[in-house]
C-alpha positions as CSV (number, residue, x, y, z in Angstrom):
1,X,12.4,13.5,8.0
2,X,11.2,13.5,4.4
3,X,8.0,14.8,3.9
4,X,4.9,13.4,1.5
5,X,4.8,15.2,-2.0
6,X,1.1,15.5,-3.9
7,X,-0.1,16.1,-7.0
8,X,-3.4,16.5,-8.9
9,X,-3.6,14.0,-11.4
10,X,-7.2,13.9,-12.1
11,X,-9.8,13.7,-9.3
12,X,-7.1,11.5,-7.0
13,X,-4.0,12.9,-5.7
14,X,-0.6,11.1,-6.7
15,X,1.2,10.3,-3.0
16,X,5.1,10.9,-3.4
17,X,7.0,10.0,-0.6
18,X,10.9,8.7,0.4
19,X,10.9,4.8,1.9
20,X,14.6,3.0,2.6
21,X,14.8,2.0,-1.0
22,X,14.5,5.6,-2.8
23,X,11.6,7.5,-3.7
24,X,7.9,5.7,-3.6
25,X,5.6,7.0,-5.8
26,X,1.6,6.2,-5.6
27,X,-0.1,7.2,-9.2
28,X,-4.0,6.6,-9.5
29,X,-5.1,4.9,-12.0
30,X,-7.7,7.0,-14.4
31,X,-9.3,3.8,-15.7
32,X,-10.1,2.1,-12.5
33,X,-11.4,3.9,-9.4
34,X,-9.6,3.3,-6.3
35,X,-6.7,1.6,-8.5
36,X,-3.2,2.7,-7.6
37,X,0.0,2.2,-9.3
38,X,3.5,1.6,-7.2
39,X,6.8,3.2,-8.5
40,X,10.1,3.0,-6.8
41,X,12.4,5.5,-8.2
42,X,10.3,5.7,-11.7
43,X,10.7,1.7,-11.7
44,X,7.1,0.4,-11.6
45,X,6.6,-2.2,-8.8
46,X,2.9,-3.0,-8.5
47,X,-0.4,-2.5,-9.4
48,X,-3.6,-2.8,-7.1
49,X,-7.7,-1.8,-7.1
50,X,-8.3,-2.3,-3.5
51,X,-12.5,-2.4,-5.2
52,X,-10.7,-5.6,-6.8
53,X,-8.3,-7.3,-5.5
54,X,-8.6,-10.4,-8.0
55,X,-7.9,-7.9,-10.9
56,X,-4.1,-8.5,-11.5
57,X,-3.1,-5.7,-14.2
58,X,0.7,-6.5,-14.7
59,X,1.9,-9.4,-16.7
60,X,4.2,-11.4,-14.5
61,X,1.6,-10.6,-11.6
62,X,-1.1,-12.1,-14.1
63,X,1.3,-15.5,-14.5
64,X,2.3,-15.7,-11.0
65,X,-1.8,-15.6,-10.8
66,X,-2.2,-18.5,-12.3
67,X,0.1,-20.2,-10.7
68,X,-1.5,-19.0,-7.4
69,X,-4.8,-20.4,-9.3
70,X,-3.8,-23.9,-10.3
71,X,-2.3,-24.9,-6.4
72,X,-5.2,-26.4,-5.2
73,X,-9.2,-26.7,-5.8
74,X,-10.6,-23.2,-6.4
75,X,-11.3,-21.8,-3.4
76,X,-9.3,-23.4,-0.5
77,X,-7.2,-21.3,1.4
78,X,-3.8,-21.9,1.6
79,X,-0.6,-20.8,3.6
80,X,1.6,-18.7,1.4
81,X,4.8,-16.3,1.6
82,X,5.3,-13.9,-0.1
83,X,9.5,-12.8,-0.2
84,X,8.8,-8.7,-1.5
85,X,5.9,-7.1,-0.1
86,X,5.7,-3.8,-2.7
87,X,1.7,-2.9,-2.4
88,X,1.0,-6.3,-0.9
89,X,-0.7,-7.3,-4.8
90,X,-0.2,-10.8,-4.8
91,X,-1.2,-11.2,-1.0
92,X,-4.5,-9.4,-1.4
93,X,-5.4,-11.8,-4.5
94,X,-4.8,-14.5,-2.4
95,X,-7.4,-13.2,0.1
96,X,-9.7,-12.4,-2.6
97,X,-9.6,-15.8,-4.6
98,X,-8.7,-18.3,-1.6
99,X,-10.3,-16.6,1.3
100,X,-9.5,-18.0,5.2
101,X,-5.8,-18.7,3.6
102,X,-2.8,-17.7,6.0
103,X,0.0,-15.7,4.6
104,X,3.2,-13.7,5.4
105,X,4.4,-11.3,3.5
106,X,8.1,-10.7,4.1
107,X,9.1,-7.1,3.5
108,X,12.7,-5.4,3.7
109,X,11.7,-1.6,3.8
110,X,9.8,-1.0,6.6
111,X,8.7,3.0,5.4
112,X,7.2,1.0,2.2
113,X,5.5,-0.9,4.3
114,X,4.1,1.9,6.2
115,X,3.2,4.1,3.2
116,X,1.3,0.8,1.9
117,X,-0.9,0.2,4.9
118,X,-1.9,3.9,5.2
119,X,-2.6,4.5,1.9
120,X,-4.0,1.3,0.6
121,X,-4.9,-0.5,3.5
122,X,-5.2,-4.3,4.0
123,X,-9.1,-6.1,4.0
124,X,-9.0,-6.0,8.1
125,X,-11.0,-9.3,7.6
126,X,-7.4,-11.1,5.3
127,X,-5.1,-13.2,7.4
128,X,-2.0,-11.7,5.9
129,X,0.7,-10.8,8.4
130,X,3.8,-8.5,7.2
131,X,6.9,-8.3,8.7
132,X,9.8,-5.7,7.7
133,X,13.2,-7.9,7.3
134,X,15.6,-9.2,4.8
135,X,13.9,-11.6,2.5
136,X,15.7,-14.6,3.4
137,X,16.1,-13.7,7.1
138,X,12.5,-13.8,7.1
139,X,12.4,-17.0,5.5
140,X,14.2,-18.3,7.5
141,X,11.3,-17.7,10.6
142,X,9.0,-20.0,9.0
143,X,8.0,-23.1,10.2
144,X,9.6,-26.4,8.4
145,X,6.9,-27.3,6.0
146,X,4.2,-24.5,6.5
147,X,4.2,-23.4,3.1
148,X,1.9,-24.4,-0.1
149,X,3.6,-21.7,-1.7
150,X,6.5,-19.3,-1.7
151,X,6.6,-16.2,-4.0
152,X,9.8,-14.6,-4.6
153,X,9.4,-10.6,-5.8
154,X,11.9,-8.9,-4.2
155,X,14.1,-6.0,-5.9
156,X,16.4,-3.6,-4.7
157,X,17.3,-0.9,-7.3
158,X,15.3,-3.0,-9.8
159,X,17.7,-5.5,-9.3
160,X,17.6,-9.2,-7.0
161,X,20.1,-9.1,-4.2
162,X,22.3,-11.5,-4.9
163,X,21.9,-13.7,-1.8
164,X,17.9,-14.6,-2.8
165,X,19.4,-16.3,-5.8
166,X,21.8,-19.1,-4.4
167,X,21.0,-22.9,-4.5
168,X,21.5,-22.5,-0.2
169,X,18.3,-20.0,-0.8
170,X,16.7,-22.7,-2.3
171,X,17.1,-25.2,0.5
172,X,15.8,-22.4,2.6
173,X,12.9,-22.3,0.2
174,X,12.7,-26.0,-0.2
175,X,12.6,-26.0,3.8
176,X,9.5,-24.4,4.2
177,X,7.5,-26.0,1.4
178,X,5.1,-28.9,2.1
179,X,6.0,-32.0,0.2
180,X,3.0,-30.4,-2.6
181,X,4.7,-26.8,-2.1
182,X,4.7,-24.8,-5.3
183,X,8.2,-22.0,-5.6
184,X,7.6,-18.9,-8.0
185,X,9.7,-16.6,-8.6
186,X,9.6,-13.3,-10.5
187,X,13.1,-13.0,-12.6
188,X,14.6,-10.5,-14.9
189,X,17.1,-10.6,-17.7
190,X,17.9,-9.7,-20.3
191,X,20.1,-11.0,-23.7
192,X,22.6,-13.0,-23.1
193,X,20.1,-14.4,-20.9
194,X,23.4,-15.5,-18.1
195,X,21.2,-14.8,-14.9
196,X,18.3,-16.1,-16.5
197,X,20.1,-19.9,-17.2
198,X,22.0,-19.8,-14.0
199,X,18.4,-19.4,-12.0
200,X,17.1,-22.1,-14.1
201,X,20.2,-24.9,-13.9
202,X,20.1,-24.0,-9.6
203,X,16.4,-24.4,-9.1
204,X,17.1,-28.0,-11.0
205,X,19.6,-28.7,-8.7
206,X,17.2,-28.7,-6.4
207,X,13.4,-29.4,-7.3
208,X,12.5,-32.2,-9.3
209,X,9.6,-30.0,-11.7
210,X,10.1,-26.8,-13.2
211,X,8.3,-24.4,-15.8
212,X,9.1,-20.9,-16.9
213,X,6.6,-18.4,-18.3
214,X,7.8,-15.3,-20.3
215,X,7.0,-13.6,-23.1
216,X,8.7,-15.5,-26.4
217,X,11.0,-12.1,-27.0
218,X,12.3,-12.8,-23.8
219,X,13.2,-15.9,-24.1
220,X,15.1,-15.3,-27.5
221,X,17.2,-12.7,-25.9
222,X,15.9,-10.1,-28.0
223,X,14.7,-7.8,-25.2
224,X,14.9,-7.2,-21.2
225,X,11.8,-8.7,-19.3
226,X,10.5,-10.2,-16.6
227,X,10.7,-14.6,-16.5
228,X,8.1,-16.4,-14.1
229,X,10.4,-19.4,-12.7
230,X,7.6,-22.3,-11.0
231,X,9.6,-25.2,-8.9
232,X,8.2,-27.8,-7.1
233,X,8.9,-31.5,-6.0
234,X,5.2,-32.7,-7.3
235,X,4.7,-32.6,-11.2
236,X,2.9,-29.2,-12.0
237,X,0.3,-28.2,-13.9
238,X,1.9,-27.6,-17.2
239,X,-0.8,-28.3,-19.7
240,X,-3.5,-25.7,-17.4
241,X,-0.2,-23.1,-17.0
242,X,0.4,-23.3,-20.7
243,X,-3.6,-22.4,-22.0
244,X,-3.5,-19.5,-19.7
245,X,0.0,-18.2,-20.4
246,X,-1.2,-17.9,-24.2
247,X,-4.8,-16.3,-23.4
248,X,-3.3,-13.7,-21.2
249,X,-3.6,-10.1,-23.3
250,X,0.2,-10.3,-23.7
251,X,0.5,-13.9,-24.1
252,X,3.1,-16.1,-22.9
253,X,5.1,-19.3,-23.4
254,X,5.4,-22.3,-21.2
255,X,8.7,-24.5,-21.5
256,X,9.3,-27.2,-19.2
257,X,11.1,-30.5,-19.7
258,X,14.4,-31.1,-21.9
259,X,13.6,-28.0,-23.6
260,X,13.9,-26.1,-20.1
261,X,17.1,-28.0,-19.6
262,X,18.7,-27.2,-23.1
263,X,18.0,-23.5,-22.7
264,X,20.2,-23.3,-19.4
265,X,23.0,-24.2,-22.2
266,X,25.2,-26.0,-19.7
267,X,24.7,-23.2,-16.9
268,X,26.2,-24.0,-14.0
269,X,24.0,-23.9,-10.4
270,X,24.6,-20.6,-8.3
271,X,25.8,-20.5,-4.8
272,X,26.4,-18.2,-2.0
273,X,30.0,-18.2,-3.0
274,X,29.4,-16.9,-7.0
275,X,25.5,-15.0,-6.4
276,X,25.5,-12.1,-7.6
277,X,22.7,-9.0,-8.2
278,X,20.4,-10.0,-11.1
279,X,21.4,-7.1,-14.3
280,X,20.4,-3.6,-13.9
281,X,17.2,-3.2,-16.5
282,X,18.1,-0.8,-19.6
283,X,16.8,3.0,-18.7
284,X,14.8,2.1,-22.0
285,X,12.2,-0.6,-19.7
286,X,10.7,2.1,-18.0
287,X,10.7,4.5,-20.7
């Protein structure tokens, strides 16, 4: 068995530790008190203050954020999955900013898991269940039409497995939305933008809205980065999305509409048969 590795990196101790997807890495924040930093394998994963939940410090957990903040009336809880677990980020802002919500966090490695809940443990008080499994095996355990939302976060070697990004995902996805269910999913590409398109073209094959947030560099191909996907079946908030994209510290852009259409650029929809792993990020992303 592995054992835990610290380090002294100011007055909290850095937690180094193996899980089932390489080497997790807990690095304190010297800005924040109690705020903790996830790497996998250098690869930064998530950011959390367990003093402030609500505080969302990285930029597509900030636009997924106001997604998760436009779903309903501030306030009311909701029932929410979360596909990815890494520090549980986007679950404990649901807790913090909807309280009394109901969610289920879907998490493949189990020793992440564990490291997590030991050393930033869950509000005891947050109705967040987690349960180690494949991302779309866990899915698949959810009740037809529980969902107001699904988030999809998951990575393995930096990269989405290619089964989580199918149009027969989708359905699975679709499945467990309410009729008002709101899909986000965390994508990254880089120029030519292929994986980006194809993500685009099969969630239009199979929800009648959609909106993508990313930074304008992005979405010119001129660099790798991360692409916040929204899908539903209702119209979405676009005009709300779009005001808090560009007042974010690193603003984004919103496209929706024909434009969103054009920039697939005739993509065709993915399916179980052609998925395939989302493009390893340059070693130059993380520095």
């Amino acid at each position: 068995m592995g054992r835990s590795r610290n380090t002294r990196r100011g007055t909290a101790a850095a937690v180094e530790e193996p899980v089932d997807g390489g080497t997790a890495r807990l690095e304190p924040d010297p800005d924040r008190d109690r705020a903790w930093t996830l790497l996998i394998d250098g690869a930064p994963q998530s950011h959390v203050d367990l003093d402030d939940p609500a505080w969302l410090s990285f930029e597509y957990q900030r636009r997924i954020g106001h997604v998760i903040d436009l779903l309903a009336p501030p306030g009311r809880p909701v029932h929410a999955v979360h596909l990815g677990g890494g520090a549980f980020t986007l679950a404990r802002y649901v807790a913090a900013t909807r309280p009394r919500s109901t969610q289920q966090v879907v998490e493949r490695d189990a020793r992440l898991v564990q490291l997590v809940r030991r050393a930033l443990p869950l509000d005891p008080n947050a109705r967040i269940r987690v349960r180690s499994a494949d991302a779309r095996a866990g899915l698949a355990k959810v009740p037809d039409g529980w969902a107001d939302l699904v988030v999809a976060d998951v990575f393995s070697g930096a990269r989405t497995p290619a089964h989580l990004t199918s149009a027969e995902f989708l359905d699975e996805v679709r499945r467990a939305l309410k009729p008002s269910g709101v899909y986000a999913a965390n994508l990254a590409d880089g120029p030519p933008l292929a994986h980006l398109r194809g993500q685009i073209a099969t969630a239009a094959a199979r929800f009648g809205e959609l909106a993508l947030i990313a930074d304008a560099a992005v979405l010119r191909g001129k660099r790798f980065g991360n692409a916040i996907l929204v899908a539903a079946d209702a119209p979405l908030p676009v005009a709300d999305l779009t005001r808090r994209a560009a007042s974010d510290p690193h603003p984004g852009r919103v496209e929706h509409g024909r434009r969103l259409t054009d920039f697939t650029g005739g993509a065709p929809p993915v399916t179980d048969e052609t998925a395939v792993a989302s493009p390893a990020p340059p070693p130059s992303v993380f520095g």
